[in-house]
C-alpha positions in Angstrom: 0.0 0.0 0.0 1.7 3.4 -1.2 1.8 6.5 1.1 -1.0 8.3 -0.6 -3.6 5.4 -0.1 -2.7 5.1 3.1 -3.3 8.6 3.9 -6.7 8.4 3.0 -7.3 5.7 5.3 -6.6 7.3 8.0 -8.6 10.6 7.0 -11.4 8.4 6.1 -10.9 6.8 9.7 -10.6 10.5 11.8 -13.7 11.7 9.5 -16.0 8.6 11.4 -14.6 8.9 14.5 -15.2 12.9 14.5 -19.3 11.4 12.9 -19.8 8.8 15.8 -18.4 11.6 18.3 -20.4 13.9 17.3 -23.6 11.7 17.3 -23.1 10.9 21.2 -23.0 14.3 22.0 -26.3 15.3 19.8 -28.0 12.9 22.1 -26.5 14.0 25.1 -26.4 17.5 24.9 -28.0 19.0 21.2 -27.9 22.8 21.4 -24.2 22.4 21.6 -23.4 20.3 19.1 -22.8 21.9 15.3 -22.9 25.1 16.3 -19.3 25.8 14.9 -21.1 25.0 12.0 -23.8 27.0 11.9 -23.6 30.1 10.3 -23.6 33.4 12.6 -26.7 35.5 12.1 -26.2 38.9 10.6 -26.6 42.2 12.7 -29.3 43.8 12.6 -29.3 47.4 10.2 -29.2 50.4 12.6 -31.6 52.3 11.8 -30.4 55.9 10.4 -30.3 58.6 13.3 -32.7 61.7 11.8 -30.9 64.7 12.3 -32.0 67.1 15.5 -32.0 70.2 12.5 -32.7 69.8 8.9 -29.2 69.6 6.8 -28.3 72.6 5.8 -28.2 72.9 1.5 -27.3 76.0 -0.9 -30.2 78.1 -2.6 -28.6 77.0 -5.9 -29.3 73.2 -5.3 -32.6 73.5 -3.8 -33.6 75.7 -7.0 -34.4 79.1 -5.1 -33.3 82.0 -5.7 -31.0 84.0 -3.3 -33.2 87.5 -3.2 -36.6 85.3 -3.2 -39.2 85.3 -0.6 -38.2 81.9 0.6 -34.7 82.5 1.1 -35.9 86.1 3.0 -38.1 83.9 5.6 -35.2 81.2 6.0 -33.0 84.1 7.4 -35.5 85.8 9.6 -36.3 81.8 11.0 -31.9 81.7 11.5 -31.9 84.9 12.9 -35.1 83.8 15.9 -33.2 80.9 16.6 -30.1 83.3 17.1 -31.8 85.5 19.0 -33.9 83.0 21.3 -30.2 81.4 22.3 -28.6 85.2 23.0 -31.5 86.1 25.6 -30.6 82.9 27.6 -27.0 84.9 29.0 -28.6 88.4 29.1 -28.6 89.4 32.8 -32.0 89.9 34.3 -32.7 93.2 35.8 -33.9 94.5 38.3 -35.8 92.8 41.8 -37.7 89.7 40.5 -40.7 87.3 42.2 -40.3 83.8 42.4 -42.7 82.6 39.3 -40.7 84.8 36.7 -37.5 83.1 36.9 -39.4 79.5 37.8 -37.8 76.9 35.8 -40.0 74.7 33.8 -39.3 71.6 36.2 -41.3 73.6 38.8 -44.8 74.1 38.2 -46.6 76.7 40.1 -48.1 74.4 42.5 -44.5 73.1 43.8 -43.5 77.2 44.1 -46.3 78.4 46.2 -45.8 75.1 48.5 -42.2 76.7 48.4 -43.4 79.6 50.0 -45.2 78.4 52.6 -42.4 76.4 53.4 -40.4 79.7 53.5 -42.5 81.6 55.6 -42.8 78.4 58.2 -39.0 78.6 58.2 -38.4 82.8 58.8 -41.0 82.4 61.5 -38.8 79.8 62.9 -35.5 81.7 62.8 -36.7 84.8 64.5 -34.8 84.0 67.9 -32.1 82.5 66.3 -31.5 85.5 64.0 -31.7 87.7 67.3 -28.9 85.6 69.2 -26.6 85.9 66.1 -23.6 88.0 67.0 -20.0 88.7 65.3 -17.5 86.0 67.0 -15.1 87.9 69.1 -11.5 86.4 70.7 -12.9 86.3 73.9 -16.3 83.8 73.0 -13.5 81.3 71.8 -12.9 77.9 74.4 -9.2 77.2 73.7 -9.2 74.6 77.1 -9.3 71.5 76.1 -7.4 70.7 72.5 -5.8 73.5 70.2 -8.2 75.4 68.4 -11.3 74.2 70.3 -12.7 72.7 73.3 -13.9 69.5 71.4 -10.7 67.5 70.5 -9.7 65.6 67.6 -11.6 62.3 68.4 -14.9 64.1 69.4 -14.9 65.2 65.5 -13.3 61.7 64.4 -16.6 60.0 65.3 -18.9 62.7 64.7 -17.6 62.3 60.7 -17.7 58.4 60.9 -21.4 58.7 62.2 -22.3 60.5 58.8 -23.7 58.4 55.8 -25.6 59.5 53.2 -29.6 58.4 52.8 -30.6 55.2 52.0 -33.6 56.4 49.8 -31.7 59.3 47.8 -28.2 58.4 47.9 -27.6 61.4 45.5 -31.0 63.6 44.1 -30.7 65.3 40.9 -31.3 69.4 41.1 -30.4 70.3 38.1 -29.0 69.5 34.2 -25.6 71.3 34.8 -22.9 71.0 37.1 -22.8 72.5 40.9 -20.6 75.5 41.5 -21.4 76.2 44.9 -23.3 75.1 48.1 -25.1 76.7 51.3 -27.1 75.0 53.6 -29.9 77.0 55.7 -28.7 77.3 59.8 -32.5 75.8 60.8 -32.1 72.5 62.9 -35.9 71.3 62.5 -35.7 72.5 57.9 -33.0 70.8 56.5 -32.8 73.3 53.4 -30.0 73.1 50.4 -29.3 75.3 48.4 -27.3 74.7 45.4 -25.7 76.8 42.5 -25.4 75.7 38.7 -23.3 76.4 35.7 -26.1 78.2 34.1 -27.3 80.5 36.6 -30.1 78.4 38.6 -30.2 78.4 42.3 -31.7 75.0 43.3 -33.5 74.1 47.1 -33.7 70.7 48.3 -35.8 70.1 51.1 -34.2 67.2 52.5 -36.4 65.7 55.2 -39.7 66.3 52.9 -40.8 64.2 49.9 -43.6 64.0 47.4 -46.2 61.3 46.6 -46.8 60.9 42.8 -50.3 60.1 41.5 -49.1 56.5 40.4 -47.6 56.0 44.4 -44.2 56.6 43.4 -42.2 58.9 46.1 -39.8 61.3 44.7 -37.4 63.9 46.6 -38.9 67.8 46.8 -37.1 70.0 44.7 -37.0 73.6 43.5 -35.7 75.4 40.9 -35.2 79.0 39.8 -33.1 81.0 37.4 -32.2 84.1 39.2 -28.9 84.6 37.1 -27.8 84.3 33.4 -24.2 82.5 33.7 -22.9 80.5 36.5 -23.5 81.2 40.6 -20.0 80.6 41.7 -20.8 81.6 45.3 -24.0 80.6 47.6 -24.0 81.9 50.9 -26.4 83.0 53.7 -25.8 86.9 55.3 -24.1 86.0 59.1 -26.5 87.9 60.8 -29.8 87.4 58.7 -30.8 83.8 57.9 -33.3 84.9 55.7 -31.0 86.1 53.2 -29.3 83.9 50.8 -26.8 85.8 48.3 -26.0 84.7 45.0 -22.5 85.6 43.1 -22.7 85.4 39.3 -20.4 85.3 36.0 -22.9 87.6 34.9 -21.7 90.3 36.6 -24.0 90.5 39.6 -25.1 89.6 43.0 -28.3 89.2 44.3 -30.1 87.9 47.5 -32.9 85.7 48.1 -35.2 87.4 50.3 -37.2 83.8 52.2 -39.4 86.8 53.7 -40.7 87.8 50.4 -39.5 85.4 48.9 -38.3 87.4 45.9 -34.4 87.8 43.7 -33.1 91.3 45.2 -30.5 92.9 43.2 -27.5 93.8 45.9 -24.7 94.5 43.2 -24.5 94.7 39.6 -21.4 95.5 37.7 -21.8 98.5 35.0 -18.8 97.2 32.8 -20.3 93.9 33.2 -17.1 92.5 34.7 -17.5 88.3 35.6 -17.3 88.3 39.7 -15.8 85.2 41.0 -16.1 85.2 44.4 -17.7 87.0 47.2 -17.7 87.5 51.2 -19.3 89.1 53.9 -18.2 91.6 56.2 -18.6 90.6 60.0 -21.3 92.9 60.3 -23.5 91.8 57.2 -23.2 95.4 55.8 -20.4 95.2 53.3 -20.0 92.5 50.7 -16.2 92.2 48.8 -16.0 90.5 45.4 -13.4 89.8 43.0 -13.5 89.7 39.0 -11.9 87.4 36.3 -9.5 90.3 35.5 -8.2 90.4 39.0 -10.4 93.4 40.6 -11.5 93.4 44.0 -14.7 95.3 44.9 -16.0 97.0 48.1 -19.9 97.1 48.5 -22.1 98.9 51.2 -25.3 97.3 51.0 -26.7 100.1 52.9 -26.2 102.2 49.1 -27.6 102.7 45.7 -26.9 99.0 44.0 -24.2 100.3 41.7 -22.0 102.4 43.7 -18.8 100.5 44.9 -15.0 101.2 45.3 -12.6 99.1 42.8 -9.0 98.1 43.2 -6.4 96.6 41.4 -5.0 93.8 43.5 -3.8 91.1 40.9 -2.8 90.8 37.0 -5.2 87.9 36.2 -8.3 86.2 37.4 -8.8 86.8 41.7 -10.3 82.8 42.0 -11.5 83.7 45.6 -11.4 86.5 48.4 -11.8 86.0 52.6 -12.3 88.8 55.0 -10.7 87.7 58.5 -13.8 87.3 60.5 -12.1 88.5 63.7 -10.1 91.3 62.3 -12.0 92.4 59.5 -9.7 94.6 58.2 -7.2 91.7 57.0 -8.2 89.8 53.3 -6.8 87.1 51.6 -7.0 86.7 47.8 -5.4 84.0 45.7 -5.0 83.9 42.1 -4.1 82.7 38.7 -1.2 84.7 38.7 0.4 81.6 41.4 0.1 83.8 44.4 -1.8 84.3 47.7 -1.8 87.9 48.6 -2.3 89.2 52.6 -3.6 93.0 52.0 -5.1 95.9 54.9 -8.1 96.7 53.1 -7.4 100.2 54.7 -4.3 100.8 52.9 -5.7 99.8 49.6 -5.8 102.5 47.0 -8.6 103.0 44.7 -8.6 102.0 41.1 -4.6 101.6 41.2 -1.9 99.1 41.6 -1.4 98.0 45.0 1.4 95.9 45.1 3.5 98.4 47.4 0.7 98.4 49.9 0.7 94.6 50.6 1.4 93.2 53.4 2.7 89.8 52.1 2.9 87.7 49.1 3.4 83.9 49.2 3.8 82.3 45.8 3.2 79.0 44.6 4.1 76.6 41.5 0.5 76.0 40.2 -2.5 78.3 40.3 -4.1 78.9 43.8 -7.7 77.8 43.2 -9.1 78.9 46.7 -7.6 80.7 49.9 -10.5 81.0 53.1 -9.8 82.3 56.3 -11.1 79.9 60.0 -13.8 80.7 61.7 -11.6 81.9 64.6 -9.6 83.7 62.3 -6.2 82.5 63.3 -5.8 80.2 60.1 -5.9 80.0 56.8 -6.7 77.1 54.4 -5.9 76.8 50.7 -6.2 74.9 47.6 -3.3 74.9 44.9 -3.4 72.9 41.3 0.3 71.6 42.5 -1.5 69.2 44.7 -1.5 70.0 48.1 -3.8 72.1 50.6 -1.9 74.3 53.0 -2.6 75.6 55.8 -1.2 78.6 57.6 -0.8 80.1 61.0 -1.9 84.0 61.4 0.7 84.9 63.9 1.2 88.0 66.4 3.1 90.0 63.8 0.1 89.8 61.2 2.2 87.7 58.9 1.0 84.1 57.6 3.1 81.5 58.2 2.9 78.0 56.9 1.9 75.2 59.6 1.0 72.2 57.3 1.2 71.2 53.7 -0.9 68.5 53.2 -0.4 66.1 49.8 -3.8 66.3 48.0 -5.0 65.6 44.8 -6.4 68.3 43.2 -6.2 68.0 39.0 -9.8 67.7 38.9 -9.9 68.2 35.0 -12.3 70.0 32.7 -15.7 68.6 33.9 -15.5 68.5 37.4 -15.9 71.8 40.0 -12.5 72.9 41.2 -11.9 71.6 44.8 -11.9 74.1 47.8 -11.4 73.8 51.2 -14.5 74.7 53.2 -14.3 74.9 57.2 -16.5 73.7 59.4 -18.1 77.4 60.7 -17.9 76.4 64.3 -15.7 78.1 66.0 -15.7 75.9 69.0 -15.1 72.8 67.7 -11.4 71.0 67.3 -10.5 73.1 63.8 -11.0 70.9 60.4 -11.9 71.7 56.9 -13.5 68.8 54.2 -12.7 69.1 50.4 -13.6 66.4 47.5 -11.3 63.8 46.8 -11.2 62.3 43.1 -11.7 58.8 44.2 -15.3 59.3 44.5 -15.4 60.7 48.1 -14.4 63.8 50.8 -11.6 63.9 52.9 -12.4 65.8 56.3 -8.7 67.1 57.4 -7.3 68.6 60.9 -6.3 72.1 60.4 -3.9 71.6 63.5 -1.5 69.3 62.2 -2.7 68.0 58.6 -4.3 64.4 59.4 -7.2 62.7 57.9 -10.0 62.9 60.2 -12.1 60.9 58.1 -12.8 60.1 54.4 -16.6 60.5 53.9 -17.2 57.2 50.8 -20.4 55.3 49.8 -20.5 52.4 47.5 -23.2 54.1 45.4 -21.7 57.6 45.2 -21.4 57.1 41.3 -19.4 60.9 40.9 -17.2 63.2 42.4 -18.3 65.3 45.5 -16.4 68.3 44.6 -18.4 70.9 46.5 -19.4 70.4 49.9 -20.8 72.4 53.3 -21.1 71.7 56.4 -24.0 72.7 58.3 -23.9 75.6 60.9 -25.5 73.8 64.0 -26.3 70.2 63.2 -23.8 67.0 62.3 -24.7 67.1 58.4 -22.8 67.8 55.6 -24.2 68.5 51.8 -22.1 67.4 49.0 -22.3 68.4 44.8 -20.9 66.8 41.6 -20.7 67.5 38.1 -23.9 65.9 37.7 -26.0 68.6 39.2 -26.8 66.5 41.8 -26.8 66.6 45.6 -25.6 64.5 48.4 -26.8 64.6 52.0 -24.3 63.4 54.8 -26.8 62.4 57.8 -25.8 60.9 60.7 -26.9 57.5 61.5 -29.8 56.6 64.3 -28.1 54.9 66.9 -29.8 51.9 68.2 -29.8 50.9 71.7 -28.1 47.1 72.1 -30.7 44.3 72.6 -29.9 42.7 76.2 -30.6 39.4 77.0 -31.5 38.8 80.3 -31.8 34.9 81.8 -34.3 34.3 84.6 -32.3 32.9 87.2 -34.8 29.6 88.7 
């Protein structure tokens, strides 16, 4: 027998042996069997997306001509569109109610419960609002641990007691992302307020909720439009609860009046410069800002809305300014230029340079992305794109001097809010600040010598919480993302241990 006939023996022998094989294992087992033979199906045709706007063709190849009365009404429709786009980032003027700057996911019904809500809660703050005074050196309790007379592990397991709610774990306020966060002083109203990238100022009422028709429960939230660009600032006046002040891209700050429940104009810029930040004089009376063009403003509230004084305290974009809250006179600004700046805001010169009349410069490698003085006004605590938060001493000789330096990452990128470091505005407790971390949680950080307190994480925190606040009175903390949505840090119900007790025969 040659090699060639031989060869074909053997095939014809593998080809049964492969036939009998494959016969058992039809009997045993049939969807498997063959299907390395069967032919894959084909995928299905996606069907063609329609485009959101008609494709744009030439006059010549749809046959019209370019002075005809078609191509006349195809501009003016361009031109609507145009124009219907350009009044969403005009600035609204002027003292506005509620319903005319109501977004459209807030029907009328939701906005007049809003207001009852409001008035329950200003009838609610009156004593509260009467026992509000300016902290002073003296109200401070430095007994126990440095910087307050509830130490380190006092705030340790106050943090770890906070988790965030099992029903909401993060409740959706708005389309944009969160710039900015205040959350009301009342113990019994657990009110949020939250400030987007396109000029909304959202409320979630945290504690209440809101039975749908079909049973369904859904969180209560409000939305309004008080601004025309970003709200890069939301905070309450510290001596009037009932005031809730808004500082805009657009050029303006306003207040939230819960008595009237009305947009009041406080500021507006007549060169439309974009403000950045904003603070508060001890008293309530004065407001500072800063502009994108590094400008820093001075506004009595007690006059006309467009009368200020202007300075000239930095080359580029001011990202944030602090007024010392026990010696007012001291600010803090920090900038794009790499630089935090000290200054005597009664040295400063109007509409000039002021670089001779500083009191002290500290520079860094990266941009300074926020710079806020303590409550106590001893420290200060900032926020730098070279990865670190520092935080500095405010010594005898009205100099800043650096106490800690603290490793943190802040390259948060183009779409998430720029992490700041936000104290906790009690005075009396050990001092700590929080800011976001980029692994999905916030770090709560000693001021006194740098460590972690505690990282506030949830398994189903599915974003970043960039921009957070702590709440004046009460264990809670409010947390935003880049998602327009908001995050409530409550602490836990403690349970009282089950105890067994054996009767003794």
């Amino acid at each position: 027998m040659d090699g060639n006939s031989a060869l074909n023996e053997y095939e014809k022998q593998r080809q049964e042996n492969i036939r009998r094989n494959e016969e058992v294992l039809r009997q045993l087992i049939p969807d498997l069997v063959g299907s390395r033979y069967r032919r894959k199906p084909k995928p299905l045709k996606k069907p063609k997306k329609e485009p959101s706007t008609p494709t744009r063709k030439s006059l010549r190849i749809r046959g019209l001509k370019p002075d005809g009365p078609e191509a006349k009404r195809e501009v003016e429709e361009r031109n609507k569109i145009k124009e219907e786009e350009l009044k969403k980032f005009i600035r609204i003027e002027g003292d506005v109610d509620l319903n005319a700057v109501r977004s459209k996911a807030t029907s009328i019904d939701d906005t007049n419960h809003f207001i009852e809500i409001l008035s329950d809660l200003t009838k609610s703050m009156l004593e509260f609002n009467k026992t509000v005074k300016t902290v002073k050196n003296e109200d401070i309790d430095y007994s126990s641990v440095a910087g307050g007379k509830e130490g380190f592990t006092s705030i340790r397991w106050a943090c770890r007691s906070l988790s965030i709610g099992q029903r909401w774990p993060a409740v959706k306020v708005s389309s944009d992302r969160i710039y900015s966060i205040a959350v009301h002083p009342s113990k019994d109203k657990i009110l949020v307020a939250a400030g987007d990238k396109t000029g909304s100022l959202c409320f979630w009422d945290v504690k209440e909720n809101v039975k749908l028709e079909n049973g369904d429960i859904e969180p209560r939230t409000y939305m309004f439009k008080p601004h025309s660009k970003s709200v890069l600032v939301t905070k309450y006046s510290p001596i009037d609860s009932n005031q809730l002040f808004t500082c805009s891209y657009d050029g303006s700050i306003r207040y939230f009046d819960l008595n009237s429940a009305k947009f009041m104009e406080a500021f507006v810029s007549q060169d439309e410069d974009m403000l950045t930040s904003m603070d508060f004089s001890p008293n309530g009376n004065v407001i500072y800002f800063s502009t994108i063009d590094g400008k820093f403003g001075i506004k009595d509230l007690r006059e006309p809305v467009k009368t200020f004084e202007e300075h000239l305290l930095h080359d580029q974009k001011i990202g944030n300014v602090s007024i010392n809250p026990i010696h007012p006179n001291f600010l803090v600004t920090c900038s794009l230029d790499r630089s935090m700046r000290l200054w005597d805001i009664r040295n400063l010169k109007p509409r000039k340079p002021n670089d001779e009349v500083q009191i002290q410069e500290i520079c860094f490698s990266n941009s300074v992305t926020s710079a806020f003085w303590s409550p106590n006004g001893d420290q200060v605590v900032t926020t730098c794109f070279d990865n670190t938060a520092r935080v500095f001493d405010f010594n005898n000789e009205m100099k800043l001097k650096t106490r800690v330096i603290v490793p943190h990452d802040n390259r948060t990128g183009r779409w998430v809010t720029m992490f700041r470091a936000t104290w906790n505005p009690n005075p009396n407790l050990h001092p700590h600040f929080i800011i976001g971390n980029m692994k999905r949680s916030a770090d709560v950080i000693s001021s006194v010598n740098g460590e972690l307190i505690w990282n506030l994480r949830d398994e189903n925190l599915t974003a970043i919480p960039a921009v957070n606040a702590f709440h004046p009175q009460i264990n809670f903390v409010a947390s935003g993302n880049g998602s327009g949505k908001l995050i409530a840090w409550e602490e836990k119900i403690r349970s009282i241990p089950l105890v067994v007790i054996e009767n003794k025969k």
